[in-house]
N, CA, C and O atoms as CSV, one atom per row, in Angstrom:
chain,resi,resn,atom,element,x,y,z
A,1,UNK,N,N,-35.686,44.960,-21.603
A,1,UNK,CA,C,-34.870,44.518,-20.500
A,1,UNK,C,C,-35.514,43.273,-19.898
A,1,UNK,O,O,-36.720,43.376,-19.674
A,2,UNK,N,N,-34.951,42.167,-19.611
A,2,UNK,CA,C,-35.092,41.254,-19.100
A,2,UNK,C,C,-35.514,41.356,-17.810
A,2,UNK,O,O,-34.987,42.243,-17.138
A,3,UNK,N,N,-36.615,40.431,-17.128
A,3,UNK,CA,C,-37.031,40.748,-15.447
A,3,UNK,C,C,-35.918,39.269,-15.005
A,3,UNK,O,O,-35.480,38.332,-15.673
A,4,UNK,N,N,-35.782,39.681,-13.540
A,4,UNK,CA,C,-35.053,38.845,-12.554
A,4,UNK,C,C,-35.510,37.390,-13.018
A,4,UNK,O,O,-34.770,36.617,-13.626
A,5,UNK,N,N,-36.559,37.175,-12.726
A,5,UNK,CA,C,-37.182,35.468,-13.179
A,5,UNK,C,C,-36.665,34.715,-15.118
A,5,UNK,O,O,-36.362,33.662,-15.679
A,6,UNK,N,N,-36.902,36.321,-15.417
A,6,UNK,CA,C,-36.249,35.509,-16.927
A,6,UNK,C,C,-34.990,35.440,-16.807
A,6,UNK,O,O,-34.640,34.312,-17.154
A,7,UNK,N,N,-33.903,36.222,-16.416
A,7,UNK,CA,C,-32.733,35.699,-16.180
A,7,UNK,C,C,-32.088,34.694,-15.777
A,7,UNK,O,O,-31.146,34.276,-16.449
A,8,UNK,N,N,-32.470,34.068,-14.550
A,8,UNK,CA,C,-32.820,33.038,-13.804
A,8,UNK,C,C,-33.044,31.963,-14.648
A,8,UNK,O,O,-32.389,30.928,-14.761
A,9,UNK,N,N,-34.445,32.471,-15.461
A,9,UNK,CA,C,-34.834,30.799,-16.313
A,9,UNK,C,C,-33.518,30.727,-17.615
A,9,UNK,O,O,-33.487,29.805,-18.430
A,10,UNK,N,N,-32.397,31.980,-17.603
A,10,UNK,CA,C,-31.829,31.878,-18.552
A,10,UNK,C,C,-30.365,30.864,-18.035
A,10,UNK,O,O,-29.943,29.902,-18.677
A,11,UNK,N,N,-29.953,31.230,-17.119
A,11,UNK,CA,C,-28.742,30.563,-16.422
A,11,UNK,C,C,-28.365,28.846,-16.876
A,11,UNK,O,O,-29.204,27.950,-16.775
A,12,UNK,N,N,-26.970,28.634,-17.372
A,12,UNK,CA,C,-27.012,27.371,-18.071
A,12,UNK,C,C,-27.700,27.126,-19.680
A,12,UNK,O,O,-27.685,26.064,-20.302
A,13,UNK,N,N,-28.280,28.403,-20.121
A,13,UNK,CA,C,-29.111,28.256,-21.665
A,13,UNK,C,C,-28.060,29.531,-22.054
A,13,UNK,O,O,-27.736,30.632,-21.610
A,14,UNK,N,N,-27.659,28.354,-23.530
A,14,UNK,CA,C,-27.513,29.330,-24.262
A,14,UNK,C,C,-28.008,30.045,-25.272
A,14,UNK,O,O,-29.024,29.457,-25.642
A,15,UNK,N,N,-27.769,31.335,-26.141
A,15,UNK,CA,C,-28.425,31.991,-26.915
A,15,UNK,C,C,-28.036,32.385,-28.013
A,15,UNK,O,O,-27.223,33.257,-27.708
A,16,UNK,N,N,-28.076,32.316,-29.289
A,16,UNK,CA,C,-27.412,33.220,-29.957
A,16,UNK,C,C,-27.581,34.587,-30.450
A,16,UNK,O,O,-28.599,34.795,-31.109
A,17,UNK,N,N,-26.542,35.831,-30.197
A,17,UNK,CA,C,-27.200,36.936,-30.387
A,17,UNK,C,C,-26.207,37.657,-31.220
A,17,UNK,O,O,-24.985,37.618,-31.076
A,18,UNK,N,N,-27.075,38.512,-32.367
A,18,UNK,CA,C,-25.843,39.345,-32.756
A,18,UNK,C,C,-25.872,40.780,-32.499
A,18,UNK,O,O,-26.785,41.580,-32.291
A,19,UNK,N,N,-24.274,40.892,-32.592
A,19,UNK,CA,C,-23.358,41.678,-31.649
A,19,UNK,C,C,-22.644,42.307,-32.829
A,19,UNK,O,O,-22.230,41.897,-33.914
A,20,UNK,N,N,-22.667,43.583,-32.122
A,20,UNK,CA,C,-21.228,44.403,-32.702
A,20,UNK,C,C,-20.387,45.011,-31.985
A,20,UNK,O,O,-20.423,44.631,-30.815
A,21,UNK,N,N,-19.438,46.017,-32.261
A,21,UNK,CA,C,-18.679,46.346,-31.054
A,21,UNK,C,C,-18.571,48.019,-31.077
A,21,UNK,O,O,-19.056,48.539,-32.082
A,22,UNK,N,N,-18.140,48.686,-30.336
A,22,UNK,CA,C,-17.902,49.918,-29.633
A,22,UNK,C,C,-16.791,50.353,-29.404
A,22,UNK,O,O,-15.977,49.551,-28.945
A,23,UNK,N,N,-16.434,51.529,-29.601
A,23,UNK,CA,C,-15.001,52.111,-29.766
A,23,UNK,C,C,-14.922,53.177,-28.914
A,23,UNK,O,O,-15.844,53.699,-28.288
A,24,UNK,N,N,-13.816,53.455,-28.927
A,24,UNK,CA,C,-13.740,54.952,-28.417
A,24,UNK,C,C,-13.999,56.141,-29.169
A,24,UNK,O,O,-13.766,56.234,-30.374
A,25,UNK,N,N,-14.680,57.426,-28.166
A,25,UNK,CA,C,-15.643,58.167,-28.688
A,25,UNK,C,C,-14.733,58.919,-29.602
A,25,UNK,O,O,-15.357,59.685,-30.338
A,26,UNK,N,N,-13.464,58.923,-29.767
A,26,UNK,CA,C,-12.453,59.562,-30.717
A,26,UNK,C,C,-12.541,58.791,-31.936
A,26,UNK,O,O,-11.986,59.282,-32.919
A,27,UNK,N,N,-13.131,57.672,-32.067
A,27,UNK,CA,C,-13.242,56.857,-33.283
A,27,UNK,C,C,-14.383,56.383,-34.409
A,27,UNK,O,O,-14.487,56.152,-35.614
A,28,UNK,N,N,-15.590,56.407,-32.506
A,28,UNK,CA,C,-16.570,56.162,-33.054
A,28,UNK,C,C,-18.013,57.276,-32.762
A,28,UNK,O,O,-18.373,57.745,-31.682
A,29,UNK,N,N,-18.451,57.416,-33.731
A,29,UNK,CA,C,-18.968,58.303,-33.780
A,29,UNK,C,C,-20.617,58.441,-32.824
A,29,UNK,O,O,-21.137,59.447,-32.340
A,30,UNK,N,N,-20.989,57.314,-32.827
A,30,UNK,CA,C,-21.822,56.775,-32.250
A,30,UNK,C,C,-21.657,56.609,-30.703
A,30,UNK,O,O,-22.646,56.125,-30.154
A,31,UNK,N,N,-20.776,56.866,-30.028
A,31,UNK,CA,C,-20.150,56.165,-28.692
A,31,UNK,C,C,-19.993,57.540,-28.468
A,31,UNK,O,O,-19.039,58.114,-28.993
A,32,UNK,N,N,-20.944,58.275,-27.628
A,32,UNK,CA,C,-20.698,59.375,-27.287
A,32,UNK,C,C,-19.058,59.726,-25.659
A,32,UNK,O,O,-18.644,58.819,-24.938
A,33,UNK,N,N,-18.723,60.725,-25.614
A,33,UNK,CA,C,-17.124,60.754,-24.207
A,33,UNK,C,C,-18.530,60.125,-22.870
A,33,UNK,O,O,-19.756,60.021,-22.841
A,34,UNK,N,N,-17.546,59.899,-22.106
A,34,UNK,CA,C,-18.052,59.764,-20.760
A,34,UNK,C,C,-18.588,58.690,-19.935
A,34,UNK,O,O,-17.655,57.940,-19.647
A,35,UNK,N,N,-19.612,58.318,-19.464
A,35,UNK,CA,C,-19.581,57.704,-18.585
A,35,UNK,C,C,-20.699,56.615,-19.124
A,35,UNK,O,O,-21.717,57.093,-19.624
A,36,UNK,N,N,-20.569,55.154,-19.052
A,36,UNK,CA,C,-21.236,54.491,-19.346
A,36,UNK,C,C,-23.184,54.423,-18.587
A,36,UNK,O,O,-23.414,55.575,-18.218
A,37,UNK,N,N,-23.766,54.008,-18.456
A,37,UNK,CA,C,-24.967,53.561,-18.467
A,37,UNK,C,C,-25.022,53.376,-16.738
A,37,UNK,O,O,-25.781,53.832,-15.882
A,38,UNK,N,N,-23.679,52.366,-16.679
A,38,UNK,CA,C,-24.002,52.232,-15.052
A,38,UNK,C,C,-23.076,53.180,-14.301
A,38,UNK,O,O,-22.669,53.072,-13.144
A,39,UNK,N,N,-22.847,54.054,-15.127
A,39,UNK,CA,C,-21.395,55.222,-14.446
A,39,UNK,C,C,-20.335,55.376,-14.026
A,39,UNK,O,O,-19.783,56.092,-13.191
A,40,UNK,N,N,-19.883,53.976,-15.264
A,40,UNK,CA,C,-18.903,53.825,-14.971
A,40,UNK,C,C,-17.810,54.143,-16.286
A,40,UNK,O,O,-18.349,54.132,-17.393
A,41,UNK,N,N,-16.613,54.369,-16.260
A,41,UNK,CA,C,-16.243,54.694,-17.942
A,41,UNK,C,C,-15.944,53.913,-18.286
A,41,UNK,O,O,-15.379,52.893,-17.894
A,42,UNK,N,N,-16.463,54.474,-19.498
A,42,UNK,CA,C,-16.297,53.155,-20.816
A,42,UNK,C,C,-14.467,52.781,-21.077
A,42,UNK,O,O,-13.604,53.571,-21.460
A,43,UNK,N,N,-14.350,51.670,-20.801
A,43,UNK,CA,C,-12.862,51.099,-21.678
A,43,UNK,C,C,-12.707,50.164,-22.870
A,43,UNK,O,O,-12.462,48.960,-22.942
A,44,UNK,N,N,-12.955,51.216,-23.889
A,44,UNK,CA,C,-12.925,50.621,-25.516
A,44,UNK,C,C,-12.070,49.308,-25.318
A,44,UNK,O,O,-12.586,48.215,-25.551
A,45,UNK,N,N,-10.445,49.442,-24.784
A,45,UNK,CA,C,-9.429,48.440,-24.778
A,45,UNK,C,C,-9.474,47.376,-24.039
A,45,UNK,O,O,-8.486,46.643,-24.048
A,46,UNK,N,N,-10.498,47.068,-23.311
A,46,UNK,CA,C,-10.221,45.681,-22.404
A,46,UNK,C,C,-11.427,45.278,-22.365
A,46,UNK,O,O,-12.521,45.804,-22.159
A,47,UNK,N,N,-10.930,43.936,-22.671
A,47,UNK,CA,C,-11.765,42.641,-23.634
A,47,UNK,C,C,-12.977,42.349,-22.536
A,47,UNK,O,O,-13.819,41.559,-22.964
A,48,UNK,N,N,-13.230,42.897,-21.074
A,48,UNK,CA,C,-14.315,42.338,-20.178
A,48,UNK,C,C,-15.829,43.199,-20.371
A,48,UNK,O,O,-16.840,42.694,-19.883
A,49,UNK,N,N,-15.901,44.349,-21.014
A,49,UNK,CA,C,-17.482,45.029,-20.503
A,49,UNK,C,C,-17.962,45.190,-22.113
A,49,UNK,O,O,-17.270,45.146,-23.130
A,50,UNK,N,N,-19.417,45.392,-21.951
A,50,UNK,CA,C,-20.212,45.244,-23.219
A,50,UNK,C,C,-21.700,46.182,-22.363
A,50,UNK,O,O,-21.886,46.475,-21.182
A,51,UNK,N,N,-22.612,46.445,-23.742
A,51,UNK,CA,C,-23.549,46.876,-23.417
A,51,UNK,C,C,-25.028,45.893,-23.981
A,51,UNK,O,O,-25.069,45.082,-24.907
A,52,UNK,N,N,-25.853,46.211,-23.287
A,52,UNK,CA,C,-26.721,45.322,-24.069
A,52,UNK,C,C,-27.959,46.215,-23.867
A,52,UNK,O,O,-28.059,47.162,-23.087
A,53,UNK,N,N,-28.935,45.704,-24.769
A,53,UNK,CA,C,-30.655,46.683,-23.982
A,53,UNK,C,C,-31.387,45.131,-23.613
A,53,UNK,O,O,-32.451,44.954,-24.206
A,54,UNK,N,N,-31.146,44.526,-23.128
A,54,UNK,CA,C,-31.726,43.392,-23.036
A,54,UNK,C,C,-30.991,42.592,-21.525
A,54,UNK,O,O,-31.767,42.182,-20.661
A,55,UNK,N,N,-30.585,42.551,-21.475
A,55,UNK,CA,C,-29.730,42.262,-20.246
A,55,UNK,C,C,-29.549,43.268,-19.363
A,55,UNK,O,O,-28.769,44.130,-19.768
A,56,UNK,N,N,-30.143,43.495,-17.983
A,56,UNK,CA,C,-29.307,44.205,-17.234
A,56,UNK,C,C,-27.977,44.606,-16.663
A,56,UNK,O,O,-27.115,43.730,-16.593
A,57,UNK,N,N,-27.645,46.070,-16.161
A,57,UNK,CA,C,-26.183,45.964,-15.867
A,57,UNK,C,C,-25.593,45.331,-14.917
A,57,UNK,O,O,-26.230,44.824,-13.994
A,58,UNK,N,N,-24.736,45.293,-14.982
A,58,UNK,CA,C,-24.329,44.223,-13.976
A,58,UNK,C,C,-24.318,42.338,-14.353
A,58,UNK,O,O,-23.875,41.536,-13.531
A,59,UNK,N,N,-24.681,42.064,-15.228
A,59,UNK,CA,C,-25.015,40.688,-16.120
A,59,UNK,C,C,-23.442,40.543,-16.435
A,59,UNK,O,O,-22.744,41.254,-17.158
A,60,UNK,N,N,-23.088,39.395,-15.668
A,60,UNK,CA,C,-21.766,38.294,-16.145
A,60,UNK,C,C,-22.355,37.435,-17.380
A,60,UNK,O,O,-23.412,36.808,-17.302
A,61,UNK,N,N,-21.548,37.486,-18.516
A,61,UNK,CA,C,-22.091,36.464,-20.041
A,61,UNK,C,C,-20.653,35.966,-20.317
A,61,UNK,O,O,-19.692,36.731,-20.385
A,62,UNK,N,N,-20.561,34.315,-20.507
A,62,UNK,CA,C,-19.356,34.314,-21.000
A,62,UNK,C,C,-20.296,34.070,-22.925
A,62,UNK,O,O,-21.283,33.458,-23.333
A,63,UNK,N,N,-19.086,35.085,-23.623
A,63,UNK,CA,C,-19.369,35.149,-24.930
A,63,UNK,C,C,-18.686,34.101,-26.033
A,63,UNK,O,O,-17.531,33.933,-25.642
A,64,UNK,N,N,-18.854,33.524,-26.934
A,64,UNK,CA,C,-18.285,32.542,-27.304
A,64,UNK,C,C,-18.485,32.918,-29.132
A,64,UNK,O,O,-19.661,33.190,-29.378
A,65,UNK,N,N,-17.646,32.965,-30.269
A,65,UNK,CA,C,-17.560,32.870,-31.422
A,65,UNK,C,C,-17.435,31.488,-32.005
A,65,UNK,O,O,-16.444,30.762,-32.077
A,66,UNK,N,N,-18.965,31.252,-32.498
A,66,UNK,CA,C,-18.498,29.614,-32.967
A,66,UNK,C,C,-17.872,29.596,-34.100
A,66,UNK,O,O,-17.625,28.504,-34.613
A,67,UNK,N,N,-17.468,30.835,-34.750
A,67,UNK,CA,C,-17.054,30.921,-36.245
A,67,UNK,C,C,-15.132,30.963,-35.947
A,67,UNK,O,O,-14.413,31.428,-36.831
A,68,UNK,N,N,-14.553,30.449,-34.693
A,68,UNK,CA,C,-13.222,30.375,-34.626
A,68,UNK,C,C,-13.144,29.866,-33.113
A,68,UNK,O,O,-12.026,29.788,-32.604
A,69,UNK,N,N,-14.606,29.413,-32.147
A,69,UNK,CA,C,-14.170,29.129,-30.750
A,69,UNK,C,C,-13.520,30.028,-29.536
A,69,UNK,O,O,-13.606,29.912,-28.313
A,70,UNK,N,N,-13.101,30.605,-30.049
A,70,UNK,CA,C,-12.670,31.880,-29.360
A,70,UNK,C,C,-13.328,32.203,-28.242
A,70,UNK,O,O,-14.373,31.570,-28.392
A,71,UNK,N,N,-13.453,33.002,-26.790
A,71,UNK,CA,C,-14.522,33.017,-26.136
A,71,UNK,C,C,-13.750,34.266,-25.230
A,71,UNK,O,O,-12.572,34.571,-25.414
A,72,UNK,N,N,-14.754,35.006,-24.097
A,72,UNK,CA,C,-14.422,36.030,-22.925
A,72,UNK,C,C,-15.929,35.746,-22.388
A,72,UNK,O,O,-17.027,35.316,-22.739
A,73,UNK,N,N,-15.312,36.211,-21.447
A,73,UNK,CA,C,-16.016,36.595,-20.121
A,73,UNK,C,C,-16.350,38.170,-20.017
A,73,UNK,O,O,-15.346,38.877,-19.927
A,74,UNK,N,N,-17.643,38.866,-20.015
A,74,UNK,CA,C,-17.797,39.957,-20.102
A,74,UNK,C,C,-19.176,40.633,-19.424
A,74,UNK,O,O,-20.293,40.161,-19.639
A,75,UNK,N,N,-18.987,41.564,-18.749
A,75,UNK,CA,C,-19.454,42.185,-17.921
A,75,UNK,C,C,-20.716,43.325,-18.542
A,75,UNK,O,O,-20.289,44.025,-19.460
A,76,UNK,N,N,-21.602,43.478,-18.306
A,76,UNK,CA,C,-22.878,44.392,-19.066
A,76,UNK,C,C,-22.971,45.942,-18.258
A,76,UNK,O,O,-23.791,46.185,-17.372
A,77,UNK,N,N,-22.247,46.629,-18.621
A,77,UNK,CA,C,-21.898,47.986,-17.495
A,77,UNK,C,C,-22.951,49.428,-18.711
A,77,UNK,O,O,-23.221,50.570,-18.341
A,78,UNK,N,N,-23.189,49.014,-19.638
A,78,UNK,CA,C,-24.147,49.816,-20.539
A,78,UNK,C,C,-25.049,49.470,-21.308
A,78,UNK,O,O,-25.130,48.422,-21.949
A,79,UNK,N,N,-25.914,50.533,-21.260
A,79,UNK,CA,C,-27.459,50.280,-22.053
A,79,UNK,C,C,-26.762,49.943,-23.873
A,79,UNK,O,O,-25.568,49.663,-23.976
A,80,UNK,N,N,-27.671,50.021,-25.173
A,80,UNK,CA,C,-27.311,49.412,-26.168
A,80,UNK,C,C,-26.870,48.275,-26.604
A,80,UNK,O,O,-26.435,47.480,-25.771
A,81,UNK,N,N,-26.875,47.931,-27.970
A,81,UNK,CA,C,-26.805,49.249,-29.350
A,81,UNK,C,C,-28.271,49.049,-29.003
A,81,UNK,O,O,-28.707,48.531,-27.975
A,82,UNK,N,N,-28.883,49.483,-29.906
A,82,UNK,CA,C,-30.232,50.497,-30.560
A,82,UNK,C,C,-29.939,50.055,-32.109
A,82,UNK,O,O,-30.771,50.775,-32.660
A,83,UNK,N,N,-29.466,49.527,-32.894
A,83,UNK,CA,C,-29.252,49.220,-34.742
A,83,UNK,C,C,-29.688,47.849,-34.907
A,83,UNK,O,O,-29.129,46.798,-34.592
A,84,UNK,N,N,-31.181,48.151,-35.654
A,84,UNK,CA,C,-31.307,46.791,-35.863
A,84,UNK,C,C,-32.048,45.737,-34.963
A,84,UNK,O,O,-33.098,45.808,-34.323
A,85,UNK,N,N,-30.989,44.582,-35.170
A,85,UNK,CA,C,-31.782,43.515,-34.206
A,85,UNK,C,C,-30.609,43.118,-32.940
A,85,UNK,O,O,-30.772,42.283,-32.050
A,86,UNK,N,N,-29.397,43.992,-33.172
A,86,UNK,CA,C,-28.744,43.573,-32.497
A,86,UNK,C,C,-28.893,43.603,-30.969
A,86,UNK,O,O,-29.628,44.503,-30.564
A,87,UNK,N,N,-28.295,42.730,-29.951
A,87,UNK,CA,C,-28.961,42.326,-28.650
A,87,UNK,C,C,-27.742,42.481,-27.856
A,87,UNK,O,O,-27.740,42.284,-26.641
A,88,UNK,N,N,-26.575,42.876,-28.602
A,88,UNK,CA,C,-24.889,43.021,-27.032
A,88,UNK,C,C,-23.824,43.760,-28.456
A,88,UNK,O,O,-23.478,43.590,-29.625
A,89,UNK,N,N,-23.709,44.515,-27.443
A,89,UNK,CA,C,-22.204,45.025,-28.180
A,89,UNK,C,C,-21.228,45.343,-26.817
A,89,UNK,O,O,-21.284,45.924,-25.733
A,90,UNK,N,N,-20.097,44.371,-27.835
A,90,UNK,CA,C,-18.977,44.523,-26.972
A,90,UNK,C,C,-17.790,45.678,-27.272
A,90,UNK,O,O,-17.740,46.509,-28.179
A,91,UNK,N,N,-16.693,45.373,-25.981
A,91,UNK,CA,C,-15.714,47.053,-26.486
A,91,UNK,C,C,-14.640,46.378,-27.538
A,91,UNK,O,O,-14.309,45.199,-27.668
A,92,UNK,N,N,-14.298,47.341,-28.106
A,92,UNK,CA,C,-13.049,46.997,-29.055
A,92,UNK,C,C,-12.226,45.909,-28.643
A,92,UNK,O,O,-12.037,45.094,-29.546
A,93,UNK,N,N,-11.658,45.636,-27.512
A,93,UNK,CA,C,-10.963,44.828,-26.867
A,93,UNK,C,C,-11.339,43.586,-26.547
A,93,UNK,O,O,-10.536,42.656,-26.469
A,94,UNK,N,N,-12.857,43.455,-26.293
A,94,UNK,CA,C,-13.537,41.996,-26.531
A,94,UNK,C,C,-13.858,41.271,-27.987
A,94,UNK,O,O,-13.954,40.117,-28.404
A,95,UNK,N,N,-13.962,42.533,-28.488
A,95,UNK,CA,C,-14.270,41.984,-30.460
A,95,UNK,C,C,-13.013,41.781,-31.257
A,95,UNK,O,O,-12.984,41.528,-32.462
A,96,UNK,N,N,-11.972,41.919,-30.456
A,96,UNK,CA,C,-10.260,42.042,-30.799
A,96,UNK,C,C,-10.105,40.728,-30.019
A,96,UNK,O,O,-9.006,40.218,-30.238
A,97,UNK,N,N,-10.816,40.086,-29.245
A,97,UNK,CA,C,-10.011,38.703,-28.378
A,97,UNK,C,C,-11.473,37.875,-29.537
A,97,UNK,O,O,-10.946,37.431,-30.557
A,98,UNK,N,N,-12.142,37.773,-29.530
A,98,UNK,CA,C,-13.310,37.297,-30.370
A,98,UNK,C,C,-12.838,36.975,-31.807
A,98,UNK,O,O,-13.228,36.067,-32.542
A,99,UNK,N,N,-12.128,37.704,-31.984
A,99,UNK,CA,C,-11.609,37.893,-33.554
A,99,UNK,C,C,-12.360,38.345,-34.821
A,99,UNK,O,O,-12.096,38.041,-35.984
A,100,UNK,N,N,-13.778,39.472,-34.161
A,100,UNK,CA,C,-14.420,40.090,-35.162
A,100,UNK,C,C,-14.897,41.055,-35.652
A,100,UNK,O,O,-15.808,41.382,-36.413
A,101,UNK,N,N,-13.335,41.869,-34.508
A,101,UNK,CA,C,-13.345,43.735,-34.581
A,101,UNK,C,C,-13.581,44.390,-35.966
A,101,UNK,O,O,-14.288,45.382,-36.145
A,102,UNK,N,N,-12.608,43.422,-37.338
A,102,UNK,CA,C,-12.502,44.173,-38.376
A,102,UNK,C,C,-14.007,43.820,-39.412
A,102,UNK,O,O,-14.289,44.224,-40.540
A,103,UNK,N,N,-14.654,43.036,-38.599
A,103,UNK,CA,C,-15.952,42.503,-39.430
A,103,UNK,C,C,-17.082,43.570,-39.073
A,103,UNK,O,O,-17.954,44.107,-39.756
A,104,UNK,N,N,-16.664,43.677,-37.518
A,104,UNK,CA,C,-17.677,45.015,-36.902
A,104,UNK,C,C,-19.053,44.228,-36.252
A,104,UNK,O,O,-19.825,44.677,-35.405
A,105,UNK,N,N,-19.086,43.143,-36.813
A,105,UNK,CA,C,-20.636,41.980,-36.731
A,105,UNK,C,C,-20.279,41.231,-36.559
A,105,UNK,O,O,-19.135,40.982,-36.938
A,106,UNK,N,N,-21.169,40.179,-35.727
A,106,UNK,CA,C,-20.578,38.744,-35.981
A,106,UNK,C,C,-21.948,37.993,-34.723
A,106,UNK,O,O,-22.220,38.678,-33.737
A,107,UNK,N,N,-22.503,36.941,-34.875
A,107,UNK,CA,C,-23.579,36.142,-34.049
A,107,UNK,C,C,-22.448,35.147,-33.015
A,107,UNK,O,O,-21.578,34.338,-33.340
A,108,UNK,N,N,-22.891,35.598,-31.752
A,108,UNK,CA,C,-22.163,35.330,-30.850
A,108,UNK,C,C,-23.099,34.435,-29.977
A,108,UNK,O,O,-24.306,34.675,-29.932
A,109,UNK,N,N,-22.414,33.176,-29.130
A,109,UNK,CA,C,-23.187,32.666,-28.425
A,109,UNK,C,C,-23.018,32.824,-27.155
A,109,UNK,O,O,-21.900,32.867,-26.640
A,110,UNK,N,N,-24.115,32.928,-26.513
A,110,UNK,CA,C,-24.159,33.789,-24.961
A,110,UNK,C,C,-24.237,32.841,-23.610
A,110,UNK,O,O,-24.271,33.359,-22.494
C-alpha cells in the first residue's frame, strides 16, 4: 500500500499497470458475495470502482487503454487482485468501457 507522501509525489505521473477485471460472485469464482474492502458492495456492472493492493481506498485514477484510447474514471473501493504482478483490477463494467473484458488482461495507464 502506498503512504500519503507517495501518492502525492504520484499526482500528474503516470504509470503503467497491469490490470484485470472482476465479476460477479455468480460468475466469478474468485470474487467472493458481499461487501467490498471499504464496505461497500461490489457493482460488477458500472464502469467507476476497481480494487487495487497498492493504492488506497478511496483513490480517484483516471484509467486509460493505449491499445484503443479508450479511458474511465474509477474509484478504488477494494483491496486486490493478489495474481501475479498485477497492481488494479477493475469491475466488469470498466473492462467493458476499456474494451478488454473478453481479454480478461490488458496494461493500463494510470
Amino acid at each position: 500500500m502506498k503512504t500519503i507522501s507517495e501518492m502525492v509525489a504520484l499526482v500528474g505521473k503516470d504509470e503503467i499497470l497491469s490490470a484485470s477485471h472482476y465479476d460477479d460472485c455468480k460468475r466469478d469464482r474468485y470474487n467472493p458475495c458481499g461487501l467490498t474492502s471499504s464496505g461497500e458492495k461490489f457493482r460488477p456492472k458500472d464502469a467507476d470502482n476497481a480494487a487495487s493492493p497498492i493504492y488506497p481506498n478511496g483513490t480517484i485514477l483516471l484509467v486509460r487503454n493505449p491499445d484503443n484510447g479508450l479511458s474511465a474514471v474509477v474509484r478504488v473501493n477494494n483491496a486486490g487482485p493478489y495474481w501475479g504482478k498485477r497492481k488494479l483490477d477493475v469491475s466488469r463494467g470498466t473492462a467493458d468501457k476499456l474494451g478488454f473484458a473478453r481479454r480478461g488482461v490488458a496494461k493500463l495507464e494510470v
